[in-house]
N, CA, C and O atoms as a printed pandas DataFrame, in Angstrom:
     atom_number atom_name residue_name chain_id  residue_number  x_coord  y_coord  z_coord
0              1         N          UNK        A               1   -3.389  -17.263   -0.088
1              2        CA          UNK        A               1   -4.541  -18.006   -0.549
2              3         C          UNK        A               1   -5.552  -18.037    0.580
3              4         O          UNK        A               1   -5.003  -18.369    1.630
4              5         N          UNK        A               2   -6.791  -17.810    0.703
5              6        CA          UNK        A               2   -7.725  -18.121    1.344
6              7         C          UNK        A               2   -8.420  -19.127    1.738
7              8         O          UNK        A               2   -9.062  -19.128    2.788
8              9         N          UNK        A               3   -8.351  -20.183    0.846
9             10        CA          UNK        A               3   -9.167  -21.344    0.879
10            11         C          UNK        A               3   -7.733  -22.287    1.296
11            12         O          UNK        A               3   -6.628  -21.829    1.585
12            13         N          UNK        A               4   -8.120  -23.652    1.227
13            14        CA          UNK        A               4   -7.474  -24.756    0.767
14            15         C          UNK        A               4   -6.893  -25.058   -0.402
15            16         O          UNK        A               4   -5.768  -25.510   -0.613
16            17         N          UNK        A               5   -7.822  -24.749   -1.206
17            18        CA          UNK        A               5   -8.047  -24.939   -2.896
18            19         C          UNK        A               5   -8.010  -23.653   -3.753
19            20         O          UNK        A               5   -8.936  -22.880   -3.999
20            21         N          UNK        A               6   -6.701  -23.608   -4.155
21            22        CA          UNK        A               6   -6.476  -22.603   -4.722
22            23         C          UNK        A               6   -7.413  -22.684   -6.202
23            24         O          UNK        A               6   -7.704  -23.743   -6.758
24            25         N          UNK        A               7   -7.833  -21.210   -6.722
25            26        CA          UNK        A               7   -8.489  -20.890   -7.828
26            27         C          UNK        A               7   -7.467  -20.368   -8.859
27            28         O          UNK        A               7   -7.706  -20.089  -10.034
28            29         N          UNK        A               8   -6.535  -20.301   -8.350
29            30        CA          UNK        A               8   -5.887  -19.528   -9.252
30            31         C          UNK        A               8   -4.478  -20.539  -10.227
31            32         O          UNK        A               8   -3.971  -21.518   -9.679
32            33         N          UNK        A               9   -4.070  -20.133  -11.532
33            34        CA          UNK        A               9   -2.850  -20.701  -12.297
34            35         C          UNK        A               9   -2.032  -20.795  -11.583
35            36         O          UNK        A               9   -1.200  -19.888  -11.597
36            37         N          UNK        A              10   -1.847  -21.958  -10.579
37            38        CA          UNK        A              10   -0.369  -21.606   -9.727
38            39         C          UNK        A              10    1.088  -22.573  -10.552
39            40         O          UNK        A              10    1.148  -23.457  -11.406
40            41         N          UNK        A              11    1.835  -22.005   -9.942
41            42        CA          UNK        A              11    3.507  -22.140  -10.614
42            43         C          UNK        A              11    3.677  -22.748  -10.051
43            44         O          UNK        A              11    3.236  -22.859   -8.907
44            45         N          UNK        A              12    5.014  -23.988  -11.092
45            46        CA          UNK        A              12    5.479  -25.246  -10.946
46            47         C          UNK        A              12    7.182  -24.967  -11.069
47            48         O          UNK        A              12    7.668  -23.933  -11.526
48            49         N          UNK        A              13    7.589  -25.582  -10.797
49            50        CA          UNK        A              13    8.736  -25.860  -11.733
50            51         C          UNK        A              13    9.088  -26.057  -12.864
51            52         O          UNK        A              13   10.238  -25.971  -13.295
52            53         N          UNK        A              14    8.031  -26.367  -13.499
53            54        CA          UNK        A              14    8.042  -27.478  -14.926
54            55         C          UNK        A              14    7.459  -25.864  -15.762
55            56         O          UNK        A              14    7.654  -25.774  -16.974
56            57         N          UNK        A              15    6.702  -24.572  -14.944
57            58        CA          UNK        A              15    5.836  -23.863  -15.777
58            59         C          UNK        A              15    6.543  -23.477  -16.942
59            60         O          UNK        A              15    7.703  -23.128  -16.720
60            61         N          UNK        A              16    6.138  -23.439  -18.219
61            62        CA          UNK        A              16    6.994  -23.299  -19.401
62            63         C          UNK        A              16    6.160  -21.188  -19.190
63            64         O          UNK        A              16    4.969  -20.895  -19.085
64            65         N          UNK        A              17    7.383  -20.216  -19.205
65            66        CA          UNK        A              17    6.852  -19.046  -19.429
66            67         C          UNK        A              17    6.595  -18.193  -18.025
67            68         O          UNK        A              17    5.698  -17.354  -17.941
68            69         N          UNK        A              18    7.373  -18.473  -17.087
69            70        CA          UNK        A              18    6.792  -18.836  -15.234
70            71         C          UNK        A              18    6.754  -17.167  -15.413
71            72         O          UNK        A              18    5.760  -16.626  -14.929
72            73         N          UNK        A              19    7.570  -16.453  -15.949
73            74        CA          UNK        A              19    7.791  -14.499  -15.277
74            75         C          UNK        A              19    6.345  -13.973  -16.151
75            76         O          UNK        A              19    5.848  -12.887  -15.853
76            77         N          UNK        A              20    5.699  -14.881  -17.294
77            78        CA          UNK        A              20    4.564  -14.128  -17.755
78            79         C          UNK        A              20    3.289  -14.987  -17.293
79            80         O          UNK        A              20    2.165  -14.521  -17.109
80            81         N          UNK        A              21    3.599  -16.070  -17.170
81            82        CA          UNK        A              21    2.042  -16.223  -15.848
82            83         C          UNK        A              21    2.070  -15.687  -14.859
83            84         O          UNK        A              21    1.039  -15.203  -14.393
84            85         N          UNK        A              22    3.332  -15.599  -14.186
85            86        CA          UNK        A              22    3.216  -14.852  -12.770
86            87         C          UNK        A              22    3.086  -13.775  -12.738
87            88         O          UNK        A              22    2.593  -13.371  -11.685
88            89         N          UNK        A              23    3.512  -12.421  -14.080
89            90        CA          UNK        A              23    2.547  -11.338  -14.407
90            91         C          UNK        A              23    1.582  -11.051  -14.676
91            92         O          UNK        A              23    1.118   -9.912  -14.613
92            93         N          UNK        A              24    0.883  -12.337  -15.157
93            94        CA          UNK        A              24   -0.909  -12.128  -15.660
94            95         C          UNK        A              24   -1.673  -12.765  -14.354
95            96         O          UNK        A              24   -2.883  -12.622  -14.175
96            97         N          UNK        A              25   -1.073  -13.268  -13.737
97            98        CA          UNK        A              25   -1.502  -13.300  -11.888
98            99         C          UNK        A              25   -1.688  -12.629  -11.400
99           100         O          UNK        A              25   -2.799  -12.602  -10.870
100          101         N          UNK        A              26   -0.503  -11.259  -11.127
101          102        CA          UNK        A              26   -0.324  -10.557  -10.782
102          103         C          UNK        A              26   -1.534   -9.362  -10.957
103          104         O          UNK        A              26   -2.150   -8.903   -9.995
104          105         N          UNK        A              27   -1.752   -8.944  -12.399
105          106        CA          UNK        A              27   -2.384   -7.927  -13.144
106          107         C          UNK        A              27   -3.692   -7.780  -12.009
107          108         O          UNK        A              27   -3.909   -6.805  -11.290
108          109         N          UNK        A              28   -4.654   -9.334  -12.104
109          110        CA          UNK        A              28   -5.812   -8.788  -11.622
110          111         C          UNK        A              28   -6.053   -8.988   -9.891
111          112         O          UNK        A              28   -7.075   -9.088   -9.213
112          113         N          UNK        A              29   -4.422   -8.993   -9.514
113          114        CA          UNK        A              29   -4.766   -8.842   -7.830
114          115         C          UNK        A              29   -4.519   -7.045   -7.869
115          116         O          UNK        A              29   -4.810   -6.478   -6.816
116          117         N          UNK        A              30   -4.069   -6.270   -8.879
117          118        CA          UNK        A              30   -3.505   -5.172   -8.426
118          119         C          UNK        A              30   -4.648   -4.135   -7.731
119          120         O          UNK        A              30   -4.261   -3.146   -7.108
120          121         N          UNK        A              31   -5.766   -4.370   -7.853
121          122        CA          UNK        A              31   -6.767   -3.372   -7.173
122          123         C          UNK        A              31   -6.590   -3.666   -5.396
123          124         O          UNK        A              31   -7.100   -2.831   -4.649
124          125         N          UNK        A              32   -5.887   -4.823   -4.809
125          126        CA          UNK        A              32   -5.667   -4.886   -3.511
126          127         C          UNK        A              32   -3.922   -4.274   -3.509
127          128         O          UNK        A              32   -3.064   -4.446   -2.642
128          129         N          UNK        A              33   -3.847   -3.661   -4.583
129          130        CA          UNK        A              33   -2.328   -3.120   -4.071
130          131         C          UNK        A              33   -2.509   -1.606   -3.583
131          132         O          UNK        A              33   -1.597   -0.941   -3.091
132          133         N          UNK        A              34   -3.514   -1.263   -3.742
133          134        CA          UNK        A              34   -4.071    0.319   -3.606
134          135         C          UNK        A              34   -3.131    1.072   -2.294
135          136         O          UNK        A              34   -3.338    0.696   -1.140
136          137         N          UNK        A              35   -2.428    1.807   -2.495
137          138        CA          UNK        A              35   -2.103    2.149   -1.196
138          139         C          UNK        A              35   -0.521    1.321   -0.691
139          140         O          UNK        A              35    0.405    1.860   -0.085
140          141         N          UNK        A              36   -0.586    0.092   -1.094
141          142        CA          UNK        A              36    0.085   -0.840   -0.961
142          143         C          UNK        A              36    2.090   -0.637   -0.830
143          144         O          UNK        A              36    2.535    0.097   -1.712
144          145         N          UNK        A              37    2.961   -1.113   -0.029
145          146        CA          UNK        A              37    4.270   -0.437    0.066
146          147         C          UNK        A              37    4.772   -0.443   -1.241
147          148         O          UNK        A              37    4.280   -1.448   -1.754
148          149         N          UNK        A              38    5.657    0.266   -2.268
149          150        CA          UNK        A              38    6.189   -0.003   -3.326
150          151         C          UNK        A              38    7.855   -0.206   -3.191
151          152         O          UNK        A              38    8.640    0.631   -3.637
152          153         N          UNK        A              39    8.273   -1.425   -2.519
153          154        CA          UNK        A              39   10.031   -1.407   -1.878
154          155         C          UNK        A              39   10.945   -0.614   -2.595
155          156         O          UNK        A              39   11.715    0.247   -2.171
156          157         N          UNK        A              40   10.692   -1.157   -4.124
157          158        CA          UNK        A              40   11.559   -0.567   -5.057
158          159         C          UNK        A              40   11.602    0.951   -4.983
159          160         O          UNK        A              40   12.701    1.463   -5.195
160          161         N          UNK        A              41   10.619    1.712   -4.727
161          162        CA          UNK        A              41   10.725    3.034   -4.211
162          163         C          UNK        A              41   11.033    3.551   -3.140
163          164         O          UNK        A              41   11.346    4.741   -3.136
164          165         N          UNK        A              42   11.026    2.776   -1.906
165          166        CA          UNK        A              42   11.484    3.097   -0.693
166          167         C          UNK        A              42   12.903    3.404   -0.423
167          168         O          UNK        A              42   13.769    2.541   -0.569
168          169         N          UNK        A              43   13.171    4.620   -0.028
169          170        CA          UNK        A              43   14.753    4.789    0.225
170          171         C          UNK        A              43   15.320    5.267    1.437
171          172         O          UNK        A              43   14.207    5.564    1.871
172          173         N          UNK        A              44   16.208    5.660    2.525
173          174        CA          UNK        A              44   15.701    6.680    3.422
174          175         C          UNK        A              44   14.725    6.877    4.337
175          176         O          UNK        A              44   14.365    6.152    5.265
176          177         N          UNK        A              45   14.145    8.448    3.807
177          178        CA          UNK        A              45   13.350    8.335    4.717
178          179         C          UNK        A              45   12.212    9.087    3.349
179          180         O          UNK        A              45   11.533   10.112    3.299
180          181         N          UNK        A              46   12.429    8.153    2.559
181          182        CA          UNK        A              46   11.326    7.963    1.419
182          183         C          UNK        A              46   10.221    6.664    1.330
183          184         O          UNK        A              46   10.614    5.522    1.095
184          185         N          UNK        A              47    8.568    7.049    1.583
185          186        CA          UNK        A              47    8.119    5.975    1.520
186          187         C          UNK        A              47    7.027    6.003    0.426
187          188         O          UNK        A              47    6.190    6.893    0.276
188          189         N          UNK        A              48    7.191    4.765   -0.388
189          190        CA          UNK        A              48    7.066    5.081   -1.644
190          191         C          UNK        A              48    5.550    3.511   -1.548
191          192         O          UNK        A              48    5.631    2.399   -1.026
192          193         N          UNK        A              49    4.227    4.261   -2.400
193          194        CA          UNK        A              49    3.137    3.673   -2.360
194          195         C          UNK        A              49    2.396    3.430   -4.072
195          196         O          UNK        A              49    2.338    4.271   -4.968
196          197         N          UNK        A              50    1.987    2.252   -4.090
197          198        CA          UNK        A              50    1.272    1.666   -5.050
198          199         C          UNK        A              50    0.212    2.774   -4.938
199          200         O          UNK        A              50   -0.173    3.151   -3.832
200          201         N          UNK        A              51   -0.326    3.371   -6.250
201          202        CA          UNK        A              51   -1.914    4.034   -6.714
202          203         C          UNK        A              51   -2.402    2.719   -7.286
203          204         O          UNK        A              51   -1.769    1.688   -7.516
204          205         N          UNK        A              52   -3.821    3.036   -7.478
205          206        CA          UNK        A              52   -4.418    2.299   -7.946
206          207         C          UNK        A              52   -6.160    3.055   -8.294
207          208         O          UNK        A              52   -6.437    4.225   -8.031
208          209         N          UNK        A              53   -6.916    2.273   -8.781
209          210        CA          UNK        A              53   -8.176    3.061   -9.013
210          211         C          UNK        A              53   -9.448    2.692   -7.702
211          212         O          UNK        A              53   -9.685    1.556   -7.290
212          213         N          UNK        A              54   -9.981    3.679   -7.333
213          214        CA          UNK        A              54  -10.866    4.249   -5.983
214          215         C          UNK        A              54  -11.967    5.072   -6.340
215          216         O          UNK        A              54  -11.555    6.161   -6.740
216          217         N          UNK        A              55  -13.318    4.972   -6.355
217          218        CA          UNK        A              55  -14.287    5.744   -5.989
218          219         C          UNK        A              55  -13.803    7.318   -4.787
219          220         O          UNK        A              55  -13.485    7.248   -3.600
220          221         N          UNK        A              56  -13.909    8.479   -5.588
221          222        CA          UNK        A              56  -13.720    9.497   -5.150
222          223         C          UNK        A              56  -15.183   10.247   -5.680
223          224         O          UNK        A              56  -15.628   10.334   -6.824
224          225         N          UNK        A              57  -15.777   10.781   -4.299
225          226        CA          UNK        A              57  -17.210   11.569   -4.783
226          227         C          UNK        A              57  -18.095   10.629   -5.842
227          228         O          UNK        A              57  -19.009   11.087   -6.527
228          229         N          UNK        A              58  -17.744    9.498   -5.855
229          230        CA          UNK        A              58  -18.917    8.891   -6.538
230          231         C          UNK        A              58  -18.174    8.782   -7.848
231          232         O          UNK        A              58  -18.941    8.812   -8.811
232          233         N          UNK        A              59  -16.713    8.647   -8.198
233          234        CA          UNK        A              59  -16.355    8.709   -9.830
234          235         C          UNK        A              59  -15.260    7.667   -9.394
235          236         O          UNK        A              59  -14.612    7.594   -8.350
236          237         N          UNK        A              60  -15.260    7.049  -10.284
237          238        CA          UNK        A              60  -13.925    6.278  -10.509
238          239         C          UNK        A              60  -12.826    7.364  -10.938
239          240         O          UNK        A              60  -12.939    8.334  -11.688
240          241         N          UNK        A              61  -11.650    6.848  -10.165
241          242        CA          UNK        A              61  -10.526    8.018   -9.981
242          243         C          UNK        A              61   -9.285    6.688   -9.933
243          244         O          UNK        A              61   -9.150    5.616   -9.342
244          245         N          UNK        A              62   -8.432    7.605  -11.059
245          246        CA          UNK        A              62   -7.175    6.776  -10.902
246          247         C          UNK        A              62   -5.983    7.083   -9.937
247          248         O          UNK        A              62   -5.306    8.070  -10.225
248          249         N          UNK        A              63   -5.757    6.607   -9.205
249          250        CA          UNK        A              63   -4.537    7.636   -7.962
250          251         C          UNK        A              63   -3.321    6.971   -8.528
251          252         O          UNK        A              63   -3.390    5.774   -8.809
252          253         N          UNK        A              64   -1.801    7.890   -8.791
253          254        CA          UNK        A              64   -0.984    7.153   -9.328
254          255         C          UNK        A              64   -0.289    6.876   -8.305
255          256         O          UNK        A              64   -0.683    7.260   -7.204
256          257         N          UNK        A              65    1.188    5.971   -8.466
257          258        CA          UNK        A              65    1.816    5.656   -7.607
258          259         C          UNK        A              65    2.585    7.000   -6.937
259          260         O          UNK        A              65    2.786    8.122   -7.400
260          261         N          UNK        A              66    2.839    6.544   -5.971
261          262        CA          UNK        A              66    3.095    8.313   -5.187
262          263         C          UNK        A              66    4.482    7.935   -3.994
263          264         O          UNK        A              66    5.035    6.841   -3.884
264          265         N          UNK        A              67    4.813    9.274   -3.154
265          266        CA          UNK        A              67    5.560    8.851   -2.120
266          267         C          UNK        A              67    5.402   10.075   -1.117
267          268         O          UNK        A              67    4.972   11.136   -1.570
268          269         N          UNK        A              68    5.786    9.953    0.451
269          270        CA          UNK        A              68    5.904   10.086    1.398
270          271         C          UNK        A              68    6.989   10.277    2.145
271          272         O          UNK        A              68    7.664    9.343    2.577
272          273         N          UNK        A              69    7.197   11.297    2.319
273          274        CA          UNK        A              69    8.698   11.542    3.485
274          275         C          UNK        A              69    8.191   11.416    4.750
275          276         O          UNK        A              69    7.119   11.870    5.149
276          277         N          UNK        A              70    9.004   10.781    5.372
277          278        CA          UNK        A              70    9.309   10.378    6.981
278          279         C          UNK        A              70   10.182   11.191    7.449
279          280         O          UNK        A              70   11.265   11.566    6.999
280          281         N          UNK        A              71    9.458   11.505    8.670
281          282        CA          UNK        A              71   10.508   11.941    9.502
282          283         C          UNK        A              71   11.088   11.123   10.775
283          284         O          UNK        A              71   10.383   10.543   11.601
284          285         N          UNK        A              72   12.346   11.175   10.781
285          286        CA          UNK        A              72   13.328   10.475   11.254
286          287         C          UNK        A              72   13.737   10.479   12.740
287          288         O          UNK        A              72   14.133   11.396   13.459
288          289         N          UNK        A              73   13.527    9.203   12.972
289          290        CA          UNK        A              73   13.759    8.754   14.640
290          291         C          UNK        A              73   12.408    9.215   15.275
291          292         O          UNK        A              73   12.133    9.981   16.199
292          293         N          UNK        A              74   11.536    8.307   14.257
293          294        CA          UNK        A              74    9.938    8.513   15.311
294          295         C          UNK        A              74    9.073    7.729   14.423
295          296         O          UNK        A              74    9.470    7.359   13.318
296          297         N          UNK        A              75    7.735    7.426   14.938
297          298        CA          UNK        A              75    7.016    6.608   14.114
298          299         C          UNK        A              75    6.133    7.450   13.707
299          300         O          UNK        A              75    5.491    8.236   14.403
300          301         N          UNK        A              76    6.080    7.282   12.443
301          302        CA          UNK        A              76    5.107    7.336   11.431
302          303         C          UNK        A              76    3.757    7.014   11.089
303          304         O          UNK        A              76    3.592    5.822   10.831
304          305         N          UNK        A              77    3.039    7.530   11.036
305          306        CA          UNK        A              77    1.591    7.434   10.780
306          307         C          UNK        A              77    1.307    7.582    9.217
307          308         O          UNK        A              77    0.827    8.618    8.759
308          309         N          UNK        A              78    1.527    6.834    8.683
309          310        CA          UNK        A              78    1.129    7.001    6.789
310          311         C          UNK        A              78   -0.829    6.731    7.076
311          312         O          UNK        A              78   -1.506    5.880    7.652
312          313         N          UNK        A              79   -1.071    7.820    6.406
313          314        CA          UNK        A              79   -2.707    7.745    6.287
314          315         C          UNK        A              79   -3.347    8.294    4.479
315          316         O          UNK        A              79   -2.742    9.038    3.707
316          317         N          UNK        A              80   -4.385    7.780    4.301
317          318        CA          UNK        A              80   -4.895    8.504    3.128
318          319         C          UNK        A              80   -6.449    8.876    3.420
319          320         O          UNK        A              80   -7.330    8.421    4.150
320          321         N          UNK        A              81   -6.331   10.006    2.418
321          322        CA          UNK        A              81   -7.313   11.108    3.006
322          323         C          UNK        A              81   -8.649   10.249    1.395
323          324         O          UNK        A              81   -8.797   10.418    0.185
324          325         N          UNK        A              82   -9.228    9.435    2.427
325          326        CA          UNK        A              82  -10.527    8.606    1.741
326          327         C          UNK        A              82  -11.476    9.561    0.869
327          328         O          UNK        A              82  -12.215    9.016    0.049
328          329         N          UNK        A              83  -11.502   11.294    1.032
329          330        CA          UNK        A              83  -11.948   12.282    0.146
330          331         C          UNK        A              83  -11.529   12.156   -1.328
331          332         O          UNK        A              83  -12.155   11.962   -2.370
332          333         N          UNK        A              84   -9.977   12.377   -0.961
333          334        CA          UNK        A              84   -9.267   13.178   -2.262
334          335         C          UNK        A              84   -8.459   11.801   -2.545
335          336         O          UNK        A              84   -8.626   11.703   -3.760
336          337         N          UNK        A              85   -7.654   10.634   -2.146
337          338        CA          UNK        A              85   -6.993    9.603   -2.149
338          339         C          UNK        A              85   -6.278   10.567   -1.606
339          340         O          UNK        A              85   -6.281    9.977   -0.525
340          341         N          UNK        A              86   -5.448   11.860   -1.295
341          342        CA          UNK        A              86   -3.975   11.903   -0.830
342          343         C          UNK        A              86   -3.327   11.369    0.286
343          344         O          UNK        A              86   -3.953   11.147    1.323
344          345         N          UNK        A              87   -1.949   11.108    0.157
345          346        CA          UNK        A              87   -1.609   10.105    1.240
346          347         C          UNK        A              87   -0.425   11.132    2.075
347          348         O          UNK        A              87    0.478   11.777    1.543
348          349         N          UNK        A              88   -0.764   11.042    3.550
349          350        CA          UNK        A              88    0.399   11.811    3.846
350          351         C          UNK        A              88    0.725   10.931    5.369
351          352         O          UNK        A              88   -0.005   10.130    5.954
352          353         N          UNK        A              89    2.120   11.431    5.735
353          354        CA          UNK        A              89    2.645   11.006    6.950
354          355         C          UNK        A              89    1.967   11.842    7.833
355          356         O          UNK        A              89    1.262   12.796    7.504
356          357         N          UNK        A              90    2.240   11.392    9.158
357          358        CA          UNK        A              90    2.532   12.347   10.515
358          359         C          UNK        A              90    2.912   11.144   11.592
359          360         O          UNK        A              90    2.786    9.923   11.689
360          361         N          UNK        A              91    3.496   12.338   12.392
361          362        CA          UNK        A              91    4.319   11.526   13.856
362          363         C          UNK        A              91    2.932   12.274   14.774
363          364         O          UNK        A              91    2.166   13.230   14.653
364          365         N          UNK        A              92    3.209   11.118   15.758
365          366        CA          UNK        A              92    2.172   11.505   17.102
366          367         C          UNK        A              92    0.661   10.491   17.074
367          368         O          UNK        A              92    0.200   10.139   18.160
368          369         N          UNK        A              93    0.191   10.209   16.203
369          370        CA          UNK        A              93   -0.924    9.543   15.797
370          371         C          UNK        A              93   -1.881    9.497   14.848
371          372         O          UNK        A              93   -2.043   10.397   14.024
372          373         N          UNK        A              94   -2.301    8.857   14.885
373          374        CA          UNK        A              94   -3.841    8.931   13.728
374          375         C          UNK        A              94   -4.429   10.385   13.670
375          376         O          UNK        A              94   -4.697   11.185   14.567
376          377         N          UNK        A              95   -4.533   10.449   12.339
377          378        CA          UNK        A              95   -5.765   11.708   11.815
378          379         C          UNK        A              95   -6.885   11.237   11.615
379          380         O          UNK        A              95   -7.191   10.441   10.727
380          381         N          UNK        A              96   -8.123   12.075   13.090
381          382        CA          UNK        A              96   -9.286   11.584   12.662
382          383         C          UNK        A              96   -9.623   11.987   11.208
383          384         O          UNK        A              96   -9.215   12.997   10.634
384          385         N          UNK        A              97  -10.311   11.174   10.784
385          386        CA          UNK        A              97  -11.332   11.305    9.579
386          387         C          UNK        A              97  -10.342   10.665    7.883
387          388         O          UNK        A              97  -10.789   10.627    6.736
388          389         N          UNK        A              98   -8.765   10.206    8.454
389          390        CA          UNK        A              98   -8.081    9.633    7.368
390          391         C          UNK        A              98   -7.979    8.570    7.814
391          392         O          UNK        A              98   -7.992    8.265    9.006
392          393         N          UNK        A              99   -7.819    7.609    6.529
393          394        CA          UNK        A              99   -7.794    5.717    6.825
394          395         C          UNK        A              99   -6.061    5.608    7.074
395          396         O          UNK        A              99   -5.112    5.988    6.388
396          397         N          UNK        A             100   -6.136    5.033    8.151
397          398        CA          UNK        A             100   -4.888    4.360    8.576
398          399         C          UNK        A             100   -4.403    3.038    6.863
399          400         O          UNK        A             100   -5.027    2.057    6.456
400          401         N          UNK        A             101   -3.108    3.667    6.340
401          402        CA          UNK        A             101   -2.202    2.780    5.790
402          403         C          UNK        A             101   -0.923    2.176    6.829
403          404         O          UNK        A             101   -1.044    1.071    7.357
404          405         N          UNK        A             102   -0.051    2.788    6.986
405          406        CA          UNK        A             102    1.070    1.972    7.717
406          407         C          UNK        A             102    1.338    2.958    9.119
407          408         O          UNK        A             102    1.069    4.134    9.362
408          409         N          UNK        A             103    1.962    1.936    9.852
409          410        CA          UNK        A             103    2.384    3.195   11.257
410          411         C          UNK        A             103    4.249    2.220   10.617
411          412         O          UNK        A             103    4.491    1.048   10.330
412          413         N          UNK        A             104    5.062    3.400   10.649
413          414        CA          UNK        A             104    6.424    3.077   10.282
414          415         C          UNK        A             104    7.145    3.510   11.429
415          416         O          UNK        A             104    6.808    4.528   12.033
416          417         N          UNK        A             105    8.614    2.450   11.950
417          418        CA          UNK        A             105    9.282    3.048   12.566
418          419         C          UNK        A             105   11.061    3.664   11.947
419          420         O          UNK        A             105   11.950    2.906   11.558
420          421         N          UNK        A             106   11.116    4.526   11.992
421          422        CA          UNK        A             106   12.234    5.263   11.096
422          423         C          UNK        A             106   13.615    5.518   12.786
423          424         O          UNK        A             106   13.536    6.114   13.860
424          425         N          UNK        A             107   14.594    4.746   12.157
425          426        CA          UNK        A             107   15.636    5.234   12.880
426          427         C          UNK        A             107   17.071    5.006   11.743
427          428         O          UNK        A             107   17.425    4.125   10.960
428          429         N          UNK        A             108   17.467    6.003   12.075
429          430        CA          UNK        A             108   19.024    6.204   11.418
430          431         C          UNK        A             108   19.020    6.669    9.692
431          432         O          UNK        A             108   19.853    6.442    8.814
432          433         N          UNK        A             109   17.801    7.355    9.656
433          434        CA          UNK        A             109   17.317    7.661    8.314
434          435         C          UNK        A             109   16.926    6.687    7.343
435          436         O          UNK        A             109   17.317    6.698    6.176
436          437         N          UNK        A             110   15.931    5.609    7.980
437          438        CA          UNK        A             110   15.619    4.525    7.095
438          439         C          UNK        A             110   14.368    3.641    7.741
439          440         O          UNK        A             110   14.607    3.065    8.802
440          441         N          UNK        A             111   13.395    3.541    7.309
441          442        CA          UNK        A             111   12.037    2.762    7.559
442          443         C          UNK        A             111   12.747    1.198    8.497
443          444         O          UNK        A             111   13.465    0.363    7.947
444          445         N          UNK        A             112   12.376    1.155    9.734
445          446        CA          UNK        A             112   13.210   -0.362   10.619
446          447         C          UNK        A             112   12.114   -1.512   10.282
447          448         O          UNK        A             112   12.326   -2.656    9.883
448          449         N          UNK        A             113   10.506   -0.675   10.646
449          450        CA          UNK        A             113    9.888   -1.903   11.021
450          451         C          UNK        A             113    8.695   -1.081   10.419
451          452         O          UNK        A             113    8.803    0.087   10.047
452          453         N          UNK        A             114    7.521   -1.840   10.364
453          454        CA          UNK        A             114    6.561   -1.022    9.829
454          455         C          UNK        A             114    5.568   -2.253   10.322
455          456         O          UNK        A             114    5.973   -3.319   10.786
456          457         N          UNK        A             115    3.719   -1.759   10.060
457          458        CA          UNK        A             115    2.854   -2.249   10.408
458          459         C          UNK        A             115    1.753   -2.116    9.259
459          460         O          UNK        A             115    1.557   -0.948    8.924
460          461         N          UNK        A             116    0.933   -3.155    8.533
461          462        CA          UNK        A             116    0.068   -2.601    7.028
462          463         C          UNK        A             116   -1.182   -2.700    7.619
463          464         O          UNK        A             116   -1.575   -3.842    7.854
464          465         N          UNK        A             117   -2.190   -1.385    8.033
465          466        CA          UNK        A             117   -2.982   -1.591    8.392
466          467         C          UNK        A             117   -4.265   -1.291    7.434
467          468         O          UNK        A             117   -5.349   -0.934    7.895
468          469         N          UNK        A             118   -3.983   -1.498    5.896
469          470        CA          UNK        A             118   -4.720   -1.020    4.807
470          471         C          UNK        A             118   -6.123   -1.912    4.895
471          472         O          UNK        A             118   -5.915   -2.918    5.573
472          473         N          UNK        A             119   -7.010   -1.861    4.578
473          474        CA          UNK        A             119   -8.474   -2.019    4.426
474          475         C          UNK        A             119   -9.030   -1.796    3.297
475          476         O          UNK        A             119   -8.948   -0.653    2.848
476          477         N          UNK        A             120   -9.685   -2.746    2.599
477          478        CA          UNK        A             120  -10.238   -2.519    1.189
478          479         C          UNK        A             120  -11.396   -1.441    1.399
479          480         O          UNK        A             120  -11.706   -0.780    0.408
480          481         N          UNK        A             121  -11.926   -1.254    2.355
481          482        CA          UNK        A             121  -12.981   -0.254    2.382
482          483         C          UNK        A             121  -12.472    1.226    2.896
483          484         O          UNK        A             121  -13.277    2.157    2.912
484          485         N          UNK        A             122  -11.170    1.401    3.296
485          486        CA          UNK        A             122  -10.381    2.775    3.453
486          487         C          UNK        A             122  -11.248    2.917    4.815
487          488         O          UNK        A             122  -12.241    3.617    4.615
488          489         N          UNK        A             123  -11.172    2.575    5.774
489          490        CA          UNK        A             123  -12.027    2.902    7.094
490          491         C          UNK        A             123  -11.494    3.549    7.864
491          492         O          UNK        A             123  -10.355    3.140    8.093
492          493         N          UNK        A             124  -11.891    4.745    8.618
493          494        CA          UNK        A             124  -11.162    6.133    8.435
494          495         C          UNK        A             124  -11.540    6.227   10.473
495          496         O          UNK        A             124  -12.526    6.112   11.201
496          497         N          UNK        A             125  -10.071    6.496   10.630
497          498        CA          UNK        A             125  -10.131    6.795   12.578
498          499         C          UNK        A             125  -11.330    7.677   12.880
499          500         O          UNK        A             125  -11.668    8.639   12.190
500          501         N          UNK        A             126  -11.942    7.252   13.983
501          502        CA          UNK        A             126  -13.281    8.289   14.414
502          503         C          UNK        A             126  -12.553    9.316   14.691
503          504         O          UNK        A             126  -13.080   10.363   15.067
């Protein structure tokens, strides 16, 4: 929440229906999931990301949910390419001219620790 004063239907104990308000909650935050980790897809050295819809060349573009292989016993650079939406790893560092999503650390064939450095405006390493 941002404020003090929440704007939004929040859940009680008492909410009669709590898993379908907390899905119609859900629905209209999903444009900040863009990019966003998807756990349930994460496996390994599988890293698995929320699509969502993005201005590409001036068009609304739907990117679907997608995934990412890691490579193992090194950190990860998950970036998306703010052109096309594609999202790819690399070890060693940032790709100029792609927006930093996560830097991951992978040991023993499995994501340890990770960092979300996503940005609603996709702001892309000089």
């Amino acid at each position: 929440m941002a404020d003090s004063i929440s704007r939004l239907d929040l859940l009680t104990g008492s909410t009669a229906g709590r898993d379908t308000l907390a899905n119609e909650l859900f629905n209209p935050m999903s444009p900040a999931a863009l990019f966003g980790r998807r756990s349930q897809g994460c496996t390994g050295l599988t890293w698995a990301f929320y699509g969502g819809a993005m201005i590409l060349a001036g068009t609304p573009t739907a990117i679907p949910n997608g995934t990412v292989t890691l490579t193992n016993s090194e950190t990860n650079y998950v970036q998306a390419n703010p052109a096309t939406g594609a999202v790819t790893a690399v070890t060693g560092a940032w790709t100029s001219g792609l927006a930093p999503l996560y830097r991951v650390v992978v040991s023993g064939g499995v994501a340890t620790s990770w960092i979300d450095y996503r940005s609603m405006t996709l702001a892309t390493v000089p």
